[in-house]
CHARMM-style PDB file with segment names, atoms N, HN, CA, C and O in Angstrom:
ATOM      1  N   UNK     1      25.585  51.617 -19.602  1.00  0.00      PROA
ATOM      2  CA  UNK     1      24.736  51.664 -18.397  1.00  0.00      PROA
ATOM      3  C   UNK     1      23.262  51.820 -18.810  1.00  0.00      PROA
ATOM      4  O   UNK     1      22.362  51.339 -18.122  1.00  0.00      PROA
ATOM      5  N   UNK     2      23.032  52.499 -19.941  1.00  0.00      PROA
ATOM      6  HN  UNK     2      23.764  52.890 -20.500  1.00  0.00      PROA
ATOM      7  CA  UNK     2      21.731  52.736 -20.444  1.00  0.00      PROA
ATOM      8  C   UNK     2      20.934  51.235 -20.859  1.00  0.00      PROA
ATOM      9  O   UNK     2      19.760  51.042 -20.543  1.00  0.00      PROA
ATOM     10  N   UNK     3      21.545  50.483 -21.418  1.00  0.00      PROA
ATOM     11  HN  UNK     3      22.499  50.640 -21.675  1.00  0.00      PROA
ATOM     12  CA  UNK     3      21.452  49.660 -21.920  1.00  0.00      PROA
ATOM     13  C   UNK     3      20.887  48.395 -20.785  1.00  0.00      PROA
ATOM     14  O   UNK     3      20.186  47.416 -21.040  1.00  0.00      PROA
ATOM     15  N   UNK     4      21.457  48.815 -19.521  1.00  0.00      PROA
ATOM     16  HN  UNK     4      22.026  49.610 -19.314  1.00  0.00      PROA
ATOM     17  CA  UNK     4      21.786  47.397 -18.815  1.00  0.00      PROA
ATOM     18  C   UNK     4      20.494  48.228 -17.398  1.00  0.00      PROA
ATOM     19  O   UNK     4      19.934  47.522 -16.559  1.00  0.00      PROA
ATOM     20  N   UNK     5      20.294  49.820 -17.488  1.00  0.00      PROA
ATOM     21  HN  UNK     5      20.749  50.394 -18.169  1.00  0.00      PROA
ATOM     22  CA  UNK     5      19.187  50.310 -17.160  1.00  0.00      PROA
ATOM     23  C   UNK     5      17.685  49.924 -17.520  1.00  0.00      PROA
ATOM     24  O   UNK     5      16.694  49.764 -16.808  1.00  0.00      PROA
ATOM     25  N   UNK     6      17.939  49.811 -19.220  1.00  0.00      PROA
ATOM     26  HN  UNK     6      18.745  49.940 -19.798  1.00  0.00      PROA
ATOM     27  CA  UNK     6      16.610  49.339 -19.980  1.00  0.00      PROA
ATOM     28  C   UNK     6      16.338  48.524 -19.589  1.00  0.00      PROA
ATOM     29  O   UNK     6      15.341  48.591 -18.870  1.00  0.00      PROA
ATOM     30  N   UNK     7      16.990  47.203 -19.760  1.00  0.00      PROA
ATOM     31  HN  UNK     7      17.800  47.148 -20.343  1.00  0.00      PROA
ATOM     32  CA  UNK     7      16.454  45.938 -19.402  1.00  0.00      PROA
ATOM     33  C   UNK     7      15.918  45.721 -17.689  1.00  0.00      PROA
ATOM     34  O   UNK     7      15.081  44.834 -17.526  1.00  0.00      PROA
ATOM     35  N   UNK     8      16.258  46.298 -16.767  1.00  0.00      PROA
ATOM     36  HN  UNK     8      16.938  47.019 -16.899  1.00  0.00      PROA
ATOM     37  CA  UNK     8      15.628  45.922 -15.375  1.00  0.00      PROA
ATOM     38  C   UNK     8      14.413  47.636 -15.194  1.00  0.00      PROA
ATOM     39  O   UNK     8      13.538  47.738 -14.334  1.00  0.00      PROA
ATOM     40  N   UNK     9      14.717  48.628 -16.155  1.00  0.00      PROA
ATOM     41  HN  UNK     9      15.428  48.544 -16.854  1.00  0.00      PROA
ATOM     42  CA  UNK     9      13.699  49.348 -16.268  1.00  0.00      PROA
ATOM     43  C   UNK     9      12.279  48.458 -16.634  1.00  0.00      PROA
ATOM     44  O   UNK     9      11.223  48.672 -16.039  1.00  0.00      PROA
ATOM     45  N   UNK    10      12.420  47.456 -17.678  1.00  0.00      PROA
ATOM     46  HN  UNK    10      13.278  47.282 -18.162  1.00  0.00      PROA
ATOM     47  CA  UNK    10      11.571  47.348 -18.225  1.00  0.00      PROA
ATOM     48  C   UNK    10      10.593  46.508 -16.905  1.00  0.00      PROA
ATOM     49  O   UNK    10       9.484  46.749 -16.430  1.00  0.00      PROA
ATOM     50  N   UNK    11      11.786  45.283 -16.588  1.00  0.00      PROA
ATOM     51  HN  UNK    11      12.687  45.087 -16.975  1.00  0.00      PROA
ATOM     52  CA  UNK    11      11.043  44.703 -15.394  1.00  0.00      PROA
ATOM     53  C   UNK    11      10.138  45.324 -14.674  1.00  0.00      PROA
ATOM     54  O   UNK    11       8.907  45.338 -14.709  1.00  0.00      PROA
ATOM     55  N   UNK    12      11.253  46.046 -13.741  1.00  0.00      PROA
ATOM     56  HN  UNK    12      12.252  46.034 -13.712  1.00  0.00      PROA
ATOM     57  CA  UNK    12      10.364  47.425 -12.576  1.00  0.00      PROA
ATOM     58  C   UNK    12       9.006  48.082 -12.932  1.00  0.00      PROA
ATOM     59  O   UNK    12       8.120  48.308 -12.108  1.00  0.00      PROA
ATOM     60  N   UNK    13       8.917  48.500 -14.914  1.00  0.00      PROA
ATOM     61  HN  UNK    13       9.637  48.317 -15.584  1.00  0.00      PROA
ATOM     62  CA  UNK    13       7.595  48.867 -15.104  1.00  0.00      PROA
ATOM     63  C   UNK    13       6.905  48.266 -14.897  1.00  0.00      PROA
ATOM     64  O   UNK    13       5.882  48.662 -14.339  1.00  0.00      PROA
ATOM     65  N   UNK    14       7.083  47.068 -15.214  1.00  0.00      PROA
ATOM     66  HN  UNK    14       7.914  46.746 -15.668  1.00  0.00      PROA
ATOM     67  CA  UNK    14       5.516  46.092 -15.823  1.00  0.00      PROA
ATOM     68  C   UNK    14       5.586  45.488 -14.803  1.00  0.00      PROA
ATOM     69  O   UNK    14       5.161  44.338 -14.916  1.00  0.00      PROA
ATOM     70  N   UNK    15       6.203  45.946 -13.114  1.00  0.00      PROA
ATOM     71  HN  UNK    15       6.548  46.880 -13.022  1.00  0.00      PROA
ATOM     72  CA  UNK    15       5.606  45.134 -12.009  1.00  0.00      PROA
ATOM     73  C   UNK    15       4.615  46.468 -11.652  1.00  0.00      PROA
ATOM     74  O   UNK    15       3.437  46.360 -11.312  1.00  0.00      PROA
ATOM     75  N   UNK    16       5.332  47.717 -11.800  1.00  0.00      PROA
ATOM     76  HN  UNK    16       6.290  47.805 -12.076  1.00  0.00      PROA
ATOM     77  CA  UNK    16       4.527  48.594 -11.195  1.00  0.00      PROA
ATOM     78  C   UNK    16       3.213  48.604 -12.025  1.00  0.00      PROA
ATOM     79  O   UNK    16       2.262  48.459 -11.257  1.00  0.00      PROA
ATOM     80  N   UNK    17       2.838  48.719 -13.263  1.00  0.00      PROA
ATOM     81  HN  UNK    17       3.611  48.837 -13.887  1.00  0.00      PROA
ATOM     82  CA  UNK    17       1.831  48.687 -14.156  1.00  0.00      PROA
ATOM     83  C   UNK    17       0.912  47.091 -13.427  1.00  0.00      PROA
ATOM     84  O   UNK    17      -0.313  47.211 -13.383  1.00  0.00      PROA
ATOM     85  N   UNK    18       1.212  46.397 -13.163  1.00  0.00      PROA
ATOM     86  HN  UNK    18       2.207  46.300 -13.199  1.00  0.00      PROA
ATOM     87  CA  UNK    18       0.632  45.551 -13.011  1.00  0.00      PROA
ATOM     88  C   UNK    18       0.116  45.927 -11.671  1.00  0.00      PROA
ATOM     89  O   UNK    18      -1.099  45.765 -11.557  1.00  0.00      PROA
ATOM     90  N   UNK    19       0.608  46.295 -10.843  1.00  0.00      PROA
ATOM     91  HN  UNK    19       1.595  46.427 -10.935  1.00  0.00      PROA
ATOM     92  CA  UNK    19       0.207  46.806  -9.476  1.00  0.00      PROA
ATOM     93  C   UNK    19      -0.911  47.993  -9.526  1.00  0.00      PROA
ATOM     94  O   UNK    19      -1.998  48.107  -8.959  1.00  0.00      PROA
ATOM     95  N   UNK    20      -0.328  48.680 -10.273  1.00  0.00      PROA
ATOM     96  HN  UNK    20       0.555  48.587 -10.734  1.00  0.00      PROA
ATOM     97  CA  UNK    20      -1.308  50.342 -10.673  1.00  0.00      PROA
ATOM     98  C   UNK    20      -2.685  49.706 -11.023  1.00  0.00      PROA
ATOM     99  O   UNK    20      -3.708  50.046 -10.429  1.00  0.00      PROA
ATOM    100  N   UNK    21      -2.666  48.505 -12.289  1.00  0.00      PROA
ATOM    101  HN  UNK    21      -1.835  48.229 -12.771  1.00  0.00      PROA
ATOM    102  CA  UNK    21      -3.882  48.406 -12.563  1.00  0.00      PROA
ATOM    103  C   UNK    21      -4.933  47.272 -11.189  1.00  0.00      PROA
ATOM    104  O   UNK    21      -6.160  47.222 -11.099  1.00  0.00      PROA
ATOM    105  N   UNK    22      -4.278  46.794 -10.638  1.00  0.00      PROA
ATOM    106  HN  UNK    22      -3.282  46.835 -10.711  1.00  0.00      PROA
ATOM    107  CA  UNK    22      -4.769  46.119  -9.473  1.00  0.00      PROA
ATOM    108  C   UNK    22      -5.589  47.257  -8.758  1.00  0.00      PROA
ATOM    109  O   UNK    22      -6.779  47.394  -8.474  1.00  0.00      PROA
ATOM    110  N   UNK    23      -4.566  47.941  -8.604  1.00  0.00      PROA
ATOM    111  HN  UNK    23      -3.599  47.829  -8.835  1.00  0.00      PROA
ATOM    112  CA  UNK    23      -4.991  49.209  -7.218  1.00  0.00      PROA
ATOM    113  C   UNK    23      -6.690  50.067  -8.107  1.00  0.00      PROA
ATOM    114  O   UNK    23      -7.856  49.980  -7.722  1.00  0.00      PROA
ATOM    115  N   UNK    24      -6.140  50.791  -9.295  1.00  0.00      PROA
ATOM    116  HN  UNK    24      -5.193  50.862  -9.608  1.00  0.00      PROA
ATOM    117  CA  UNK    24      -7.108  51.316 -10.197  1.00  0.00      PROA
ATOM    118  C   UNK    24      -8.005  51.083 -10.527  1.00  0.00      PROA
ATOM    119  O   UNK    24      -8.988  51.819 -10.443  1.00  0.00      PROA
ATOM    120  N   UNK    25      -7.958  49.163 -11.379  1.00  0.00      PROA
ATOM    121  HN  UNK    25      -7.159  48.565 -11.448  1.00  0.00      PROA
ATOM    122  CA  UNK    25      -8.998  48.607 -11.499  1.00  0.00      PROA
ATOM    123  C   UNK    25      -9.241  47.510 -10.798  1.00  0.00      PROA
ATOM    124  O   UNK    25      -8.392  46.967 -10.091  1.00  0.00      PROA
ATOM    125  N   UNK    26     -10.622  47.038 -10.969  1.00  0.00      PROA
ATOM    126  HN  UNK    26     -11.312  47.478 -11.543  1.00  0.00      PROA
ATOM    127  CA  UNK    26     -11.036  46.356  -9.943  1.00  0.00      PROA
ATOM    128  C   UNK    26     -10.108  44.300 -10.576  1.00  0.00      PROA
ATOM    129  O   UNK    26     -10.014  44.069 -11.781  1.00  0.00      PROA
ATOM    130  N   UNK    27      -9.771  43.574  -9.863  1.00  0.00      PROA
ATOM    131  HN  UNK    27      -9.848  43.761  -8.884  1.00  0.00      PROA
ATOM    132  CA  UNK    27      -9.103  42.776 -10.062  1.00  0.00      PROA
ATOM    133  C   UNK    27      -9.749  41.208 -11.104  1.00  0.00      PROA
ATOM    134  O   UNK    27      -9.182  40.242 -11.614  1.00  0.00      PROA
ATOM    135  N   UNK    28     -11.250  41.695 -11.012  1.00  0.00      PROA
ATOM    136  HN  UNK    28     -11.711  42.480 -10.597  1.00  0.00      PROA
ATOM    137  CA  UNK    28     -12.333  41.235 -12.047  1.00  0.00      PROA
ATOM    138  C   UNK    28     -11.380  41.283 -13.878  1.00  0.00      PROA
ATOM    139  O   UNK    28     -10.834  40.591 -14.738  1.00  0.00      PROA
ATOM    140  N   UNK    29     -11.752  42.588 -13.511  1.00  0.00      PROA
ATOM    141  HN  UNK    29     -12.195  43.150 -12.812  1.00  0.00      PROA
ATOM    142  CA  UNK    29     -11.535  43.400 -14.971  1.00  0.00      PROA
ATOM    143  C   UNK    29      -9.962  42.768 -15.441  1.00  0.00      PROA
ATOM    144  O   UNK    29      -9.832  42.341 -16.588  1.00  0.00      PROA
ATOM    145  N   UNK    30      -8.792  42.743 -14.472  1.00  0.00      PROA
ATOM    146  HN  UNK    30      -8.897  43.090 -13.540  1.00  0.00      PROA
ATOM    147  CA  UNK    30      -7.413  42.265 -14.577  1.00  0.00      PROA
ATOM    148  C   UNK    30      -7.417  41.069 -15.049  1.00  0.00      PROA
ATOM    149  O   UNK    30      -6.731  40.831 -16.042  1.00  0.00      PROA
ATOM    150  N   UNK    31      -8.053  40.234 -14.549  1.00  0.00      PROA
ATOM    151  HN  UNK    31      -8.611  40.428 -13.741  1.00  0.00      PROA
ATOM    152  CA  UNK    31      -8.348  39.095 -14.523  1.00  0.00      PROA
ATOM    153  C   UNK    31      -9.068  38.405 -16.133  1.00  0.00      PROA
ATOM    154  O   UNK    31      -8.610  37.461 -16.776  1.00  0.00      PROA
ATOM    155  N   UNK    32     -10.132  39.125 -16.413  1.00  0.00      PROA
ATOM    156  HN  UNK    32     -10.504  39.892 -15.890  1.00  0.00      PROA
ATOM    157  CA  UNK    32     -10.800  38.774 -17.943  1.00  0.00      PROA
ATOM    158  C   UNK    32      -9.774  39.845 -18.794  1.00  0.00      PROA
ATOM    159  O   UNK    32     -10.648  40.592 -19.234  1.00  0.00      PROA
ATOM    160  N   UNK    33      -8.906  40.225 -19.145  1.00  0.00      PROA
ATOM    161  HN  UNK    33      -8.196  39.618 -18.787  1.00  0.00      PROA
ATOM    162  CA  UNK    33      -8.117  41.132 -19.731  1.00  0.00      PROA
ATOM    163  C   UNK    33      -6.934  40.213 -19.727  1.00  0.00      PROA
ATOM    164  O   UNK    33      -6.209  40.161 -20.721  1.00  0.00      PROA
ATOM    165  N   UNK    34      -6.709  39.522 -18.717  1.00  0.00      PROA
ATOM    166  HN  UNK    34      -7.297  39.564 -17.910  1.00  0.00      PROA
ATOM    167  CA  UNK    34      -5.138  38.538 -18.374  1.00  0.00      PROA
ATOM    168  C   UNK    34      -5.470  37.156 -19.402  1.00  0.00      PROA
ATOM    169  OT1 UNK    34      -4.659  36.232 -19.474  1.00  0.00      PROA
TER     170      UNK     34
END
C-alpha cells in the first residue's frame, strides 16, 4: 500500500506545489523559472 501511496503521493504533491507557488509567487516569476 505504501508503495502504490508513493506513486499518486507524488502526483498530489507536485499539483499542490505547483498551486502553492502560483498562489505565493507571482505567476511572472512561475513562468521564467518553468
Amino acid at each position: 500500500m505504501q508503495r502504490d501511496s508513493g506513486h499518486i503521493v507524488t502526483q498530489h504533491q507536485r499539483l499542490f506545489f505547483v498551486a502553492d507557488a502560483y498562489r505565493n509567487r507571482p505567476p511572472i516569476r512561475v513562468v521564467a523559472e518553468g
